[in-house]
C-alpha positions in Angstrom: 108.6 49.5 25.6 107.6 49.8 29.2 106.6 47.2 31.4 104.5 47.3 33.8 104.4 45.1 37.2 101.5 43.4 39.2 101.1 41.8 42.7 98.3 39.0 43.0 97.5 36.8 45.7 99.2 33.2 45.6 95.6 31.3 46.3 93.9 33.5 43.3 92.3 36.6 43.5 92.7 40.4 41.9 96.2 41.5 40.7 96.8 45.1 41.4 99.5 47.3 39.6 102.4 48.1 41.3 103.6 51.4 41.6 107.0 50.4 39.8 109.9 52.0 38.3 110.1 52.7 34.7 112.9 49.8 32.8 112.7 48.4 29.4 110.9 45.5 28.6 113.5 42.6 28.4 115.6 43.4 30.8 115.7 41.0 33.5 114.8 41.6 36.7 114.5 39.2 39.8 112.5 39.1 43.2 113.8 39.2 46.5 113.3 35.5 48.1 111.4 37.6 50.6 109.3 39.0 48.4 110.4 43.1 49.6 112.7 43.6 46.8 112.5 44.0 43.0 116.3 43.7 41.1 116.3 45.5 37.7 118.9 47.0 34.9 118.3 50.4 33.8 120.3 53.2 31.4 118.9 56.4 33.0 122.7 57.4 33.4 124.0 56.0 30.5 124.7 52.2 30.6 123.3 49.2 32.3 123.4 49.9 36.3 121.9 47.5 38.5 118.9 49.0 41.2 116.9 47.4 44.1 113.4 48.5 44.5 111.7 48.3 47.4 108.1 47.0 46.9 106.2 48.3 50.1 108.3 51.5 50.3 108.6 52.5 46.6 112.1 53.8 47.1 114.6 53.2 44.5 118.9 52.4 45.1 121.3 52.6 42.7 123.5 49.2 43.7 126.3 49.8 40.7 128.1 52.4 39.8 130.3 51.9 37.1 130.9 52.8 33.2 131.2 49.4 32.8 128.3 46.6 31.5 126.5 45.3 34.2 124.9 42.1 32.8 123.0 39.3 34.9 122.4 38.9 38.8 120.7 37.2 41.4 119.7 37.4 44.7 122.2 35.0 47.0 119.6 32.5 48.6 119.3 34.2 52.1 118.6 37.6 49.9 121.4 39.7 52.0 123.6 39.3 48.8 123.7 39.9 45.3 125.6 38.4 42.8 126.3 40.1 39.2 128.3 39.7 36.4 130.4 42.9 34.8 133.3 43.8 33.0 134.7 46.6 35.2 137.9 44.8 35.7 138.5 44.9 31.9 137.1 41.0 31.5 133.6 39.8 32.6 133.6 38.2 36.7 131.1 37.6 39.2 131.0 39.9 42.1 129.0 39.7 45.5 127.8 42.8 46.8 126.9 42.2 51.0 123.2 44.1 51.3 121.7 44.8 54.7 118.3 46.2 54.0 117.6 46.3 57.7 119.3 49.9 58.0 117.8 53.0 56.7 117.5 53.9 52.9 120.2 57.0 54.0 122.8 54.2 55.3 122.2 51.5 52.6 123.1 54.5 50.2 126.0 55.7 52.2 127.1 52.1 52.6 127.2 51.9 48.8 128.7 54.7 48.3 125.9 56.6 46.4 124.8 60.4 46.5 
């Protein structure tokens, strides 16, 4: 199943679709505390990886990359963080993961260590 994703004003009005990336419905995902960012799972590359979409630019990041389970996360409370829960070191833990979405999608993918 797809899901799809709408924006709406807070005092009422029309919801409009958002141009969003393609997940499974279930999966959790998890707005930004600013409002810019979308958190979701996906298994385009296998297993569970962890993305953050940018809302007003559409662009897509890859935050994990791992052949290991990715399986809950949240933004930290200032949103320049995110916590998730894997198993990469053999037994589940929390990690933090430091995001500065002030720089360029080019550098937040370099940062990461993505292609």
């Amino acid at each position: 199943n797809q899901v799809m994703l709408f924006t709406a004003p807070a005092d009422g009005g029309p919801k409009r679709p958002l141009a969003a990336p393609s997940y499974r419905a279930g999966l959790p995902t998890m707005i930004s505390p600013d409002g810019q960012y979308l958190l979701f799972t996906s298994s385009r590359q296998s297993n569970d990886e962890i993305y953050l979409w940018s809302i007003s630019e559409g662009y897509q990041i890859r935050l994990t990359h791992s052949p290991s389970q990715e399986f809950g996360f949240a933004f930290t409370p200032d949103g320049n963080g995110l916590l998730y829960d894997s198993n990469r070191g053999g037994e589940r833990d929390i990690y933090l993961m430091r995001l500065d979405k002030t720089i360029s999608r080019e550098e937040l993918m370099a940062a990461i260590g993505a292609n």
